[in-house]
Each structure stands twice: as structure tokens, then as C-alpha cells.
DSSP file (Angstrom, degrees, kcal/mol; ACC not computed):
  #  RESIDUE AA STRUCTURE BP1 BP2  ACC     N-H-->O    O-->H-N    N-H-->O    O-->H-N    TCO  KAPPA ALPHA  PHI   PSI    X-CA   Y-CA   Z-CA
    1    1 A X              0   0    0      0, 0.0     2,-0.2     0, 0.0     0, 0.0   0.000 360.0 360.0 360.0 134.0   38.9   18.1   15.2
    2    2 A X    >>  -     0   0    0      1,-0.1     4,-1.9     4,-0.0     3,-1.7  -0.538 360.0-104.3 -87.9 137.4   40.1   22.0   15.8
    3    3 A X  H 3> S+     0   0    0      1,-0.2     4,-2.3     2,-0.2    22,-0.2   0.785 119.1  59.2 -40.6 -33.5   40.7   22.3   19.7
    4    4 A X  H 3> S+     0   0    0      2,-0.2     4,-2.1     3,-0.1    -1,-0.2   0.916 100.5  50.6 -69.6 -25.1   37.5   24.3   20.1
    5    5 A X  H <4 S+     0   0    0     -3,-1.7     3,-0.3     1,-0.3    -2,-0.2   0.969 115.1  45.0 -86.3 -51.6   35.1   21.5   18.7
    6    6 A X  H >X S+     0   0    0     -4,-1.9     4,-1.8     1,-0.2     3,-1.3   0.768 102.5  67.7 -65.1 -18.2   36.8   19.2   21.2
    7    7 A X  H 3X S+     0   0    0     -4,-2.3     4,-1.0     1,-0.2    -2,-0.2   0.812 112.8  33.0 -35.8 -43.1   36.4   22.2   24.0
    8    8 A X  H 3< S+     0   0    0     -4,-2.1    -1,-0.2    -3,-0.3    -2,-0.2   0.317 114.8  57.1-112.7  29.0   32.5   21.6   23.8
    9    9 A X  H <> S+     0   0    0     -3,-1.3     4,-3.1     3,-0.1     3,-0.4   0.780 112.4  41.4 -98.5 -59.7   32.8   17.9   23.2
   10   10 A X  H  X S+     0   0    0     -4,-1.8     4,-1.2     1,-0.2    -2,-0.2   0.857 123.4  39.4 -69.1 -57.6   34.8   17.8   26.5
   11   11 A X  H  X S+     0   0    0     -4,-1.0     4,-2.9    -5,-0.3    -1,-0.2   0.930 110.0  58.2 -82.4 -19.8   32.2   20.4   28.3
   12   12 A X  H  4 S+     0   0    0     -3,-0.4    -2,-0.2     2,-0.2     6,-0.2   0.965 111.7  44.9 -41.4 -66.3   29.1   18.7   26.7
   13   13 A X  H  <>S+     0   0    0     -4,-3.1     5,-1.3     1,-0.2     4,-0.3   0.520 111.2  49.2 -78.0 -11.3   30.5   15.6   28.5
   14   14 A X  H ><5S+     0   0    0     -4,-1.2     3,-0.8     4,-0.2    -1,-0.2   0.846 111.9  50.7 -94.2 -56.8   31.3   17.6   32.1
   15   15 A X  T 3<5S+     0   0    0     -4,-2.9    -2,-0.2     1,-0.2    -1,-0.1   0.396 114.4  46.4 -78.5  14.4   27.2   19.2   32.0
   16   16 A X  T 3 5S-     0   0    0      3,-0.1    -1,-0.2    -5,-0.0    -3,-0.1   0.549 116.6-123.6-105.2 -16.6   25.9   15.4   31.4
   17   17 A X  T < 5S+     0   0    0     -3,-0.8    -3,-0.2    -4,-0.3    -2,-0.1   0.517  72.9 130.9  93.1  24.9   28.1   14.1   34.1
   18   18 A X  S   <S+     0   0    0     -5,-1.3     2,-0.2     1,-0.2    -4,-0.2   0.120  72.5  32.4-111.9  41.1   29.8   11.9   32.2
   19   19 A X  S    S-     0   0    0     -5,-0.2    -2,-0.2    -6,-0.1    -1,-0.2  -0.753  79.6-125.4-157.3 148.7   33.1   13.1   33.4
   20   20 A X  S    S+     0   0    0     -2,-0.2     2,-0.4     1,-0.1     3,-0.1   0.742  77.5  13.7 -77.8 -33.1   34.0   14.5   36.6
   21   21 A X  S    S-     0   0    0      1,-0.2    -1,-0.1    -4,-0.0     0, 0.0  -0.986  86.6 -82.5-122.6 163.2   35.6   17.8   36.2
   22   22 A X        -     0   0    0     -2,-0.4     2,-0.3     1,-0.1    -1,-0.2   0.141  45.0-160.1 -26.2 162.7   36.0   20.5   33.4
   23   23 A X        -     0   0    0    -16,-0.2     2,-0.6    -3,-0.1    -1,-0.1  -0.969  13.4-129.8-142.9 169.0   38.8   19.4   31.5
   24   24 A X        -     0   0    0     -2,-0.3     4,-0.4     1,-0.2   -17,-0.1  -0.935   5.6-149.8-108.9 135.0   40.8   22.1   29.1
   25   25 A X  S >  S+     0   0    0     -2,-0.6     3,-0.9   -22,-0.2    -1,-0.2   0.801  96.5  61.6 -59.3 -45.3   41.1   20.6   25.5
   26   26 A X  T 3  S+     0   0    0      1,-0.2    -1,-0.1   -23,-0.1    -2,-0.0   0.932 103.8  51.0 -62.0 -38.1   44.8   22.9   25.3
   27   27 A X  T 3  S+     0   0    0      2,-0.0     2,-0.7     1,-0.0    -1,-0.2   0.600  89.5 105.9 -96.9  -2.3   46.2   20.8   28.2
   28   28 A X    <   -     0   0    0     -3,-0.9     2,-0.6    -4,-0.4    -3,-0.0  -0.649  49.7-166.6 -77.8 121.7   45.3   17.3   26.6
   29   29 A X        -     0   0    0     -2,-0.7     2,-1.0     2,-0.0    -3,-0.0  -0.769  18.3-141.1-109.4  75.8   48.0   15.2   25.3
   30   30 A X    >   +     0   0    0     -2,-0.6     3,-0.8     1,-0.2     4,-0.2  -0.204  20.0 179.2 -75.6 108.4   48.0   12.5   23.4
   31   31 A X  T 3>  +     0   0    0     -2,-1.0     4,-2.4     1,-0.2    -1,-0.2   0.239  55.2  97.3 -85.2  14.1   50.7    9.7   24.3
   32   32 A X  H 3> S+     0   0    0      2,-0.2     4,-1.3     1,-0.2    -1,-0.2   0.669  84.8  55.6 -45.6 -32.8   50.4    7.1   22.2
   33   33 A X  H <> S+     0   0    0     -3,-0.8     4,-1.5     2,-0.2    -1,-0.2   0.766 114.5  42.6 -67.9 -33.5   53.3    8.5   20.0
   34   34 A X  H >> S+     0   0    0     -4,-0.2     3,-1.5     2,-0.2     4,-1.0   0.998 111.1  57.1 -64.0 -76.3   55.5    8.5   23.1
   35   35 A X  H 3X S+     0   0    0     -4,-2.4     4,-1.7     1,-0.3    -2,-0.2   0.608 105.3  45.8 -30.3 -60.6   54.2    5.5   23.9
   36   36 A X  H 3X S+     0   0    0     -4,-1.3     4,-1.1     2,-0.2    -1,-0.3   0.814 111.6  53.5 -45.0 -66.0   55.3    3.8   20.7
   37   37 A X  H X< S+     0   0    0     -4,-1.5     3,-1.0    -3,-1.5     4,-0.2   0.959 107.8  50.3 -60.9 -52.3   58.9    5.4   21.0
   38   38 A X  H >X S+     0   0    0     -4,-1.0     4,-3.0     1,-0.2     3,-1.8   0.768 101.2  62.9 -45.1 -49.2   59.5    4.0   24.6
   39   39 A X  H 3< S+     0   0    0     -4,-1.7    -1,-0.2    -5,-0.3    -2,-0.1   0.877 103.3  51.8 -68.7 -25.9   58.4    0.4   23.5
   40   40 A X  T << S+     0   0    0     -4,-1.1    -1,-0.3    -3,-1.0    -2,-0.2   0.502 114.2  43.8 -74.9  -8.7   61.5    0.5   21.1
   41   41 A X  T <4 S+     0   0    0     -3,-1.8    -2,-0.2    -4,-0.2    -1,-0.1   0.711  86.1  95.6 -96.6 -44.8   63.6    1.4   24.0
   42   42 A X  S  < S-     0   0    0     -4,-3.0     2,-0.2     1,-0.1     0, 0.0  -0.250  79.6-115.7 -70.0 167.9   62.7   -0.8   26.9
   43   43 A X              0   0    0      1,-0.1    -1,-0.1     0, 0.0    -2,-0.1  -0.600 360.0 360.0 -84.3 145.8   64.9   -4.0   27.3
   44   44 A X              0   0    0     -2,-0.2    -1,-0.1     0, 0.0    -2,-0.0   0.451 360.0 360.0 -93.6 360.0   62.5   -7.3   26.7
């Protein structure tokens, strides 16, 4: 998905009320890759 298509997924979901404010598709981040790196890092 190109950032606009999730832009009106993301406002679709704000005008049905099934999230609580706007949200900007540019400023979302996914951190599962982070996540991932980190798990290899911590001490067990």
C-alpha cells in the first residue's frame, strides 16, 4: 500500500469512529524490525 491509500484507510477509520483522532499515514512507523534487532541484544 502507497502512503495515500493508507491516508483514507486511516481517515475512513477516524469518520466511522473506529479510532479516536486523525492519524497522519507519513508519521506511522512500523517497529517490528526494531523490535526484532533489540531481541538479539537484550541479555536473557
Amino acid at each position: 500500500m502507497n502512503l495515500e491509500d493508507v491516508q483514507e484507510f486511516l481517515d475512513a477509520a477516524y469518520e466511522n469512529g473506529q479510532i479516536q483522532q486523525k492519524a497522519n499515514s507519513r508519521a506511522l512507523m512500523d517497529y517490528a524490525p526494531l523490535d526484532d534487532v533489540l531481541k538479539t541484544r537484550r541479555p536473557k
